[in-house]
FIKOLZA-1660 file (N, C-alpha, C; in steps of 0.1 Angstrom, whole numbers, plus 5000, padded with zeros to 4 digits):
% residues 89
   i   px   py   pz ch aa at
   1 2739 6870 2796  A  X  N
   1 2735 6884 2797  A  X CA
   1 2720 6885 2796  A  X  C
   2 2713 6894 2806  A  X  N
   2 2701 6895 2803  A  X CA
   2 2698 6903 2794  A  X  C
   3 2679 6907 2790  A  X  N
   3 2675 6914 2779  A  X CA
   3 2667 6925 2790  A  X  C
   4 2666 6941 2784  A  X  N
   4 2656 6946 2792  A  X CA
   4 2646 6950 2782  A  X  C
   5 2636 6950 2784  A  X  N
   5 2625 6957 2780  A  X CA
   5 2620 6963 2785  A  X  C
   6 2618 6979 2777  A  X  N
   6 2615 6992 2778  A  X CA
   6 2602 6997 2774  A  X  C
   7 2595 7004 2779  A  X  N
   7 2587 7013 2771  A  X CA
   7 2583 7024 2778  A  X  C
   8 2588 7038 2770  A  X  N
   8 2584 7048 2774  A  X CA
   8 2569 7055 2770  A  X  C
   9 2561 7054 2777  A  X  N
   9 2548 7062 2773  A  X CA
   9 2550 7079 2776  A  X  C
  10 2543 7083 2769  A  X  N
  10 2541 7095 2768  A  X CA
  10 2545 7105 2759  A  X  C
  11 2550 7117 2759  A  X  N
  11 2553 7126 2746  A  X CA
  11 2567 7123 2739  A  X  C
  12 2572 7113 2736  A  X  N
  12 2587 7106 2734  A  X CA
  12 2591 7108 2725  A  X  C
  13 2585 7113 2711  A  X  N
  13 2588 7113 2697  A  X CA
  13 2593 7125 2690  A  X  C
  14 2602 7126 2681  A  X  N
  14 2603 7143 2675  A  X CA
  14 2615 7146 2685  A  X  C
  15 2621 7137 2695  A  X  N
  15 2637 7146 2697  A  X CA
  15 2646 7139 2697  A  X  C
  16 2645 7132 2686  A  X  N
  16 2658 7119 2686  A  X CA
  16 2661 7113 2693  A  X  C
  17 2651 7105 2701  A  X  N
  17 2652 7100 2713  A  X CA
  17 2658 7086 2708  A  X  C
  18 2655 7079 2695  A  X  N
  18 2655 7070 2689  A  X CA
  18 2674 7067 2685  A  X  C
  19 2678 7077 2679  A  X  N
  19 2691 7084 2674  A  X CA
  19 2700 7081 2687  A  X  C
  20 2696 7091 2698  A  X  N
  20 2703 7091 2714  A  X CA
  20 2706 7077 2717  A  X  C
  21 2697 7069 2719  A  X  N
  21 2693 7057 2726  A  X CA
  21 2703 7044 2713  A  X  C
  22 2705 7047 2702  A  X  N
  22 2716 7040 2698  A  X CA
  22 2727 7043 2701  A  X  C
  23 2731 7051 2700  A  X  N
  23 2744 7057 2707  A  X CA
  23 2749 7055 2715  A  X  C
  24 2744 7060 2729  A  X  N
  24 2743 7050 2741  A  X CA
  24 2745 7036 2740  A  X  C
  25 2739 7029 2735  A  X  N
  25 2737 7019 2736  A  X CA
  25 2749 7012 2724  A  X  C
  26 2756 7015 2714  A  X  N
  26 2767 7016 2709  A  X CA
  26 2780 7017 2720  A  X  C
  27 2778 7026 2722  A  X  N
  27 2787 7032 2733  A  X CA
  27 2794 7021 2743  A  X  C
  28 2779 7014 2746  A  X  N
  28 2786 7003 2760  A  X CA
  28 2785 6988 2752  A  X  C
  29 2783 6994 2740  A  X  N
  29 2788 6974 2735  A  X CA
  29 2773 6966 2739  A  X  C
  30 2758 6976 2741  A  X  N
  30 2746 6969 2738  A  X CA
  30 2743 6963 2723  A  X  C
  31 2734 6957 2724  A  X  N
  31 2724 6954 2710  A  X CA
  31 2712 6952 2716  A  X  C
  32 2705 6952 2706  A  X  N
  32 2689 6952 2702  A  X CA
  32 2681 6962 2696  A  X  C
  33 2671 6967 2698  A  X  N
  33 2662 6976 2687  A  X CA
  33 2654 6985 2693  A  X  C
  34 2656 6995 2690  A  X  N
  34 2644 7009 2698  A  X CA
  34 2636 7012 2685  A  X  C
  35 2622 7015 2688  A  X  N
  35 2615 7018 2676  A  X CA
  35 2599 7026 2682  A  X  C
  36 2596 7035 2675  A  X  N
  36 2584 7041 2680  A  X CA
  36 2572 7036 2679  A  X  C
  37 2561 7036 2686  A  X  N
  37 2548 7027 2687  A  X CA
  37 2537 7037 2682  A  X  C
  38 2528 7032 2677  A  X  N
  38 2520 7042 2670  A  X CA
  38 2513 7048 2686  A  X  C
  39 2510 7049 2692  A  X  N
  39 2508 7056 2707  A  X CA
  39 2514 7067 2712  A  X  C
  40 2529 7073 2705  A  X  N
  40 2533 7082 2707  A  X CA
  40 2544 7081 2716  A  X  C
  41 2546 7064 2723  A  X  N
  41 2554 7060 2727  A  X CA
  41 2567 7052 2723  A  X  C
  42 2575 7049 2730  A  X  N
  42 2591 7040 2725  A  X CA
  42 2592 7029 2727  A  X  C
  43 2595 7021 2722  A  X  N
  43 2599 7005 2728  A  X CA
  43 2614 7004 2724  A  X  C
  44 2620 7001 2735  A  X  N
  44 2635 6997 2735  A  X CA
  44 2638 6980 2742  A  X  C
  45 2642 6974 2729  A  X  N
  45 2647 6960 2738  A  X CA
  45 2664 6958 2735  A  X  C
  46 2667 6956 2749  A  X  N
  46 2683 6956 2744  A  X CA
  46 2686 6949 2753  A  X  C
  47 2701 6943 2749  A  X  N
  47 2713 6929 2754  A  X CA
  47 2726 6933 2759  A  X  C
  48 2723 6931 2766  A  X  N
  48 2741 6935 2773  A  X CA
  48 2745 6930 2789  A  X  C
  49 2757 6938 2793  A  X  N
  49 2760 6935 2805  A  X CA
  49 2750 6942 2819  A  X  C
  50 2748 6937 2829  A  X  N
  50 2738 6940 2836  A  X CA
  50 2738 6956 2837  A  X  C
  51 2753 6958 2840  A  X  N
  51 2752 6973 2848  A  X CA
  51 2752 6982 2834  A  X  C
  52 2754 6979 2823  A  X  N
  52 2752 6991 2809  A  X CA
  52 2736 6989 2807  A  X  C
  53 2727 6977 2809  A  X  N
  53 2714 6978 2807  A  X CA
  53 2706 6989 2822  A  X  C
  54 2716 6986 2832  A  X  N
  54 2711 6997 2844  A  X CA
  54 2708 7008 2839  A  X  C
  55 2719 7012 2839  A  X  N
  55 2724 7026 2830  A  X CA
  55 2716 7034 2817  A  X  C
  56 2712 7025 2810  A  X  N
  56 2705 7024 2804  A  X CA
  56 2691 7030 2803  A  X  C
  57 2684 7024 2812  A  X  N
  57 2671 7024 2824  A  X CA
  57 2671 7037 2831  A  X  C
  58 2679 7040 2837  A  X  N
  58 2683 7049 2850  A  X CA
  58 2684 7061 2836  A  X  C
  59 2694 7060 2824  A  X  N
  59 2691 7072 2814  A  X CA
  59 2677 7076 2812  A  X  C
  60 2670 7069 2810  A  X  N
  60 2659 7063 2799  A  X CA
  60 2652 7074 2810  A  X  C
  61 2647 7074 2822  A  X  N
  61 2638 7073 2835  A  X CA
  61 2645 7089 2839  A  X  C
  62 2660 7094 2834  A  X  N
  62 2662 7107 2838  A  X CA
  62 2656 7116 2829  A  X  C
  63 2646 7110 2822  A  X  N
  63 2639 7119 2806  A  X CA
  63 2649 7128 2799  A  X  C
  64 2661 7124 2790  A  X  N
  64 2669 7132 2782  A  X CA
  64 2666 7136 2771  A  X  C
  65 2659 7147 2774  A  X  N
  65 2653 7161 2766  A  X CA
  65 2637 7152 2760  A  X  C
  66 2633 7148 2768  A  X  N
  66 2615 7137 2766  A  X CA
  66 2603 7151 2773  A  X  C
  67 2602 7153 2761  A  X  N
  67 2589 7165 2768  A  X CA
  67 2577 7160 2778  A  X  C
  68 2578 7147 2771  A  X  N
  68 2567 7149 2785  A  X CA
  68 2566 7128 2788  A  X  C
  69 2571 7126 2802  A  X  N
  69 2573 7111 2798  A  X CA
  69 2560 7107 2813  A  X  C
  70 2552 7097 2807  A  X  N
  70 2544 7095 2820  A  X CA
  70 2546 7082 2827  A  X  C
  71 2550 7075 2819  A  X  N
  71 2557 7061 2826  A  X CA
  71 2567 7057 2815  A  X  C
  72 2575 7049 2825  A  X  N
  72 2589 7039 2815  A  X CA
  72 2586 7027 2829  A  X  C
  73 2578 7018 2820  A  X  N
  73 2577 7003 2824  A  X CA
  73 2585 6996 2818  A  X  C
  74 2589 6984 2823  A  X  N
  74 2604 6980 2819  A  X CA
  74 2601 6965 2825  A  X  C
  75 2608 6953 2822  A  X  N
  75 2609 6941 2822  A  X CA
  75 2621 6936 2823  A  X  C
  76 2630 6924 2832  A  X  N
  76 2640 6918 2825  A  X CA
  76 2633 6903 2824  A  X  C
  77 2642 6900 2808  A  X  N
  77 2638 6890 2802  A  X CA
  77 2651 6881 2800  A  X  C
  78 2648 6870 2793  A  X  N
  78 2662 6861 2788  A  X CA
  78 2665 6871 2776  A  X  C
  79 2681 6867 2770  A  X  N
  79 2683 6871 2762  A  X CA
  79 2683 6863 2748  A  X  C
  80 2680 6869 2738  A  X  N
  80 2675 6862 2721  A  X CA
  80 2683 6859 2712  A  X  C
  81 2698 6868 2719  A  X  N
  81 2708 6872 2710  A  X CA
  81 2711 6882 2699  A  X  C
  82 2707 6891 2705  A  X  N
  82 2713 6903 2699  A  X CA
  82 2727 6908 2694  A  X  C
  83 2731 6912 2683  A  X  N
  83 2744 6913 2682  A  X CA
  83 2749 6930 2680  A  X  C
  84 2739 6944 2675  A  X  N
  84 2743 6953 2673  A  X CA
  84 2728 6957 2675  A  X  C
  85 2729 6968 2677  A  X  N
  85 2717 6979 2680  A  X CA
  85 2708 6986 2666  A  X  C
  86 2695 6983 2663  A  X  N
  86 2690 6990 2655  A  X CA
  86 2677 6998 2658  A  X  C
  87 2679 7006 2650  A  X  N
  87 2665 7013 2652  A  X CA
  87 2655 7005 2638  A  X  C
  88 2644 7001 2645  A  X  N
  88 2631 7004 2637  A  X CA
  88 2623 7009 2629  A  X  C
  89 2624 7014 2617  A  X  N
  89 2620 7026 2614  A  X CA
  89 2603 7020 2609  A  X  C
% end
């Protein structure tokens, strides 16, 4: 399984974006960790099957309820073994 790596820049913080993005990612049987950057942006690294990490991406990139997003640069990596999804606090 690969890993993606996320990061949303821009106004990301203050709408549960963190909360959303476990759920989701619960949902399809991902793991790994979303957590906020002092920048005002998100980092999300997560493990799963190809097309729930698409999905994923493709959510991430349709800005759900993101006031203001100015890029989601993204990476696929190996995976590290993730087994459940957390947030960062």
């Amino acid at each position: 399984m690969p890993q993606l790596y996320c990061k949303l820049i821009g106004e990301v913080q203050g709408i549960s974006l963190r909360s959303m993005a476990k759920l989701f990612c619960t949902e399809r049987s991902v793991g790994g960790t979303v957590k906020n950057l002092p920048d005002g942006g998100l980092e999300c690294i997560a493990e799963g099957d190809t097309p729930a990490l698409q999905e994923l991406l493709d959510w991430f990139r349709s800005n759900p309820g993101i006031r203001e997003l100015d890029n989601c640069q993204y990476e696929w990596r190996d995976q590290t073994g993730f087994e459940d999804f957390k947030i960062i606090y």
